[in-house]
N, C-alpha and C positions, 0 to 999 in steps of 0.2 A: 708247669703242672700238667702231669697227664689226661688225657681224654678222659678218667672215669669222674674228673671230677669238675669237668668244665659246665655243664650246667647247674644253674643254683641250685635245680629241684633237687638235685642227686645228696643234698646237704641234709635234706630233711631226714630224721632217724628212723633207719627201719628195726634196731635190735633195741630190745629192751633189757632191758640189767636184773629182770625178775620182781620176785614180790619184795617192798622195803623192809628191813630188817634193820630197825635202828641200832641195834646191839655196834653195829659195824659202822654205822656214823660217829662222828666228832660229835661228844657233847654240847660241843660249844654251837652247835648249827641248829641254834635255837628255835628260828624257823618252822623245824623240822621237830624237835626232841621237846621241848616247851614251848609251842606256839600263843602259851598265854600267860609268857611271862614277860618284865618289865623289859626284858633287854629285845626282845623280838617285836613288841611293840615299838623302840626304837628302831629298828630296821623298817617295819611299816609307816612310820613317819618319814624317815627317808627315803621310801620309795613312789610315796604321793609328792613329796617334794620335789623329786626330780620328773614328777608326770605335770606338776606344775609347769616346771620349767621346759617342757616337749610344745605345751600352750602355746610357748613364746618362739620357740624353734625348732626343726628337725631335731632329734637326738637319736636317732639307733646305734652306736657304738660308743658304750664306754668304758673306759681304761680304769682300772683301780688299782693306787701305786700308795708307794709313802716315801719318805726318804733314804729309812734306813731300813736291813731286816726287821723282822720279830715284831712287827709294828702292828697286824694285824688284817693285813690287806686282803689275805686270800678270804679268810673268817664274815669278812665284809662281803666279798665278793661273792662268796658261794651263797650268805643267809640274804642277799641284793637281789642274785638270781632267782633263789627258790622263793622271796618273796615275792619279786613278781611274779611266778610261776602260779600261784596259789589266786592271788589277785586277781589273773584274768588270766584263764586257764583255755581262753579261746583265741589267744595269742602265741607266735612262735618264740620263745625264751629260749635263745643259747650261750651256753656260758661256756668260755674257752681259756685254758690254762695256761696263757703263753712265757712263763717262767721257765726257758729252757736252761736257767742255771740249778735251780732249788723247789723243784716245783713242790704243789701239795694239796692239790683240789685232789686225786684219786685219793690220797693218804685220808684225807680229811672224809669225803664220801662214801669211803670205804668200796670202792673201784677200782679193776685192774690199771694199771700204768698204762700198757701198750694194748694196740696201736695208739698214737694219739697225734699230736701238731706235728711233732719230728717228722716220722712216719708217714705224714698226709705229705709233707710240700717235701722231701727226699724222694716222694713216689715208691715206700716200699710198703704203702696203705691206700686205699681209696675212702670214697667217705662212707660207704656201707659199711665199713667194719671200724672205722674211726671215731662217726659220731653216734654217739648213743644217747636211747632216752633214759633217764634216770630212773629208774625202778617203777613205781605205779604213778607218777609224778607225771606233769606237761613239758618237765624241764629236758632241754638236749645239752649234752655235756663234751666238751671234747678234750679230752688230758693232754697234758703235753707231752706226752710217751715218753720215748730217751732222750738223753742229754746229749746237747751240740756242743764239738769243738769248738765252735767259732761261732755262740747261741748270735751275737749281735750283726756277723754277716746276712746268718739265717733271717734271721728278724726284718733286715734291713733289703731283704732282697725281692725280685717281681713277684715269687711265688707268693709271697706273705702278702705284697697287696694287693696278687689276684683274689686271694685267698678272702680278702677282707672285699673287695667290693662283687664276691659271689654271695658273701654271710649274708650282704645287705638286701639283696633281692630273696634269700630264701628264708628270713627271721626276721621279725616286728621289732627284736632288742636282743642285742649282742653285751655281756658281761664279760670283759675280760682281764685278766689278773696278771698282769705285768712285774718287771723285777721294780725294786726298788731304783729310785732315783741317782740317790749319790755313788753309789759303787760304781753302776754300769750304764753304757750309754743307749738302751735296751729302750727305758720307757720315754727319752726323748724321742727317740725313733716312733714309735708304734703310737704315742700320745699325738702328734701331729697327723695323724692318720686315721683318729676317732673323731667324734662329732663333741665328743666331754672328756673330760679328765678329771678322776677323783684321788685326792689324796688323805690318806688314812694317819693320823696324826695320835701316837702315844702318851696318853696323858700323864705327865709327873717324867717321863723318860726322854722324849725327843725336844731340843733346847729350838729355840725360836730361829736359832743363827741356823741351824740346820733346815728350820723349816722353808726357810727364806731363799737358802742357798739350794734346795730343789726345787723351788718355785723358779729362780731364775735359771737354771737348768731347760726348768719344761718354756721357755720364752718360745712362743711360736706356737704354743698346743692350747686346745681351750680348752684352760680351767676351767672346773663350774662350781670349785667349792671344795670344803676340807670336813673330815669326819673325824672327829674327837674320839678316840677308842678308848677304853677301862675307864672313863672315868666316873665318879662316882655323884648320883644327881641327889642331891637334897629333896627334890620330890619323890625320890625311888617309894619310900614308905607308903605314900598315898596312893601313888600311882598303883603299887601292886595290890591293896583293900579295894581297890575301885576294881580293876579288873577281874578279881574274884568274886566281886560281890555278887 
């Protein structure tokens, strides 16, 4: 990794992405677009739950995976981040895209692609123009810019975990959004390498045997837990009259 990026401070964002214009975000970044509704309010339970478990031990880097694609992991990851962002906005929140096969935090945030991860540990980026703060937000964002020939060498190699034990000294919580499990050997890699690992589980879609078979996968990573996506809560009704009320 080159010299502009060998100090942690050099991580902290100096460019801002301008004023937020949701029109350009993912609906689904609830967070963000309906922060008072049922499903955001899940994301905020989630993320006191896992400030729970900081009680019990270090956690600044966590990994959010699922087994398969289309599962929902980035969706998690992005409304994870920007909830904590919101939560304690006196806090460093970085959330970093490390999907160098399919990635989809810019897609989703409505942010340019490049520079971004590629970019940074290739050295044809530094971190002043790599990481950025998300629009009028606490949150610092870093895309995975372009796509690697060989995403799981990249992943697997010194710059990726110099890369991770500078995050740690320049950010209070690192979010990051790893490939799926079963395909590629991407999130064993980078999940042994965090402090948690979260996996994002489809509900009515991803079969138990799958889910099982990426858990023994991540052998060696700590898990801290599984997140149920789409499914549908029998208290949803209540829950949304209470929170309008």
């Amino acid at each position: 990794m080159d010299q502009s990026v060998e100090k942690a401070a050099n991580f902290l964002p100096r460019v801002d992405d301008g004023a937020l214009n949701l029109s350009q975000v993912d609906g689904r970044v609830v967070s963000l677009t309906a922060p008072a509704c049922t499903a955001a309010e899940q994301y905020r339970t989630l993320y006191y739950r896992l400030e729970r478990l900081r009680t019990l031990r270090p956690m600044k880097v966590i990994a959010i995976t699922s087994a398969l694609a289309g599962e929902g992991k980035t969706l998690t990851a992005v409304n994870l981040a920007l909830t904590a962002a919101r939560a304690n906005p006196d806090r460093r929140i970085l959330l970093v895209d490390a999907d160098l096969r399919r990635s989809h935090v810019a897609d989703t945030l409505g942010l340019r692609a490049r520079p971004g991860l590629f970019e940074l540990l290739s050295g044809d980026a530094d971190t002043k123009e790599a990481v950025r703060r998300f629009k009028s937000t606490s949150l610092a964002v870093l895309t995975s810019g372009g796509s690697a020939e060989e995403p799981t060498q990249v992943l697997a190699g010194n710059r990726m975990k110099r890369f991770l034990e500078l995050v740690r000294d320049a950010f209070d919580e690192i979010y990051v959004d790893v490939p799926p499990v079963l395909p590629f050997a991407d999130a064993c890699i980078l999940g042994c390498q965090t402090d948690g690992v979260m996996m994002v589980i489809r509900a009515n879609e991803t079969s138990m045997r799958q889910v099982n078979q990426a858990i023994e996968h991540l052998a060696g990573a700590p898990m801290i837990g599984c997140v149920l996506n789409a499914a549908e809560l029998s208290s949803a009704p209540y829950l949304k009259s209470y929170i309008r009320s």
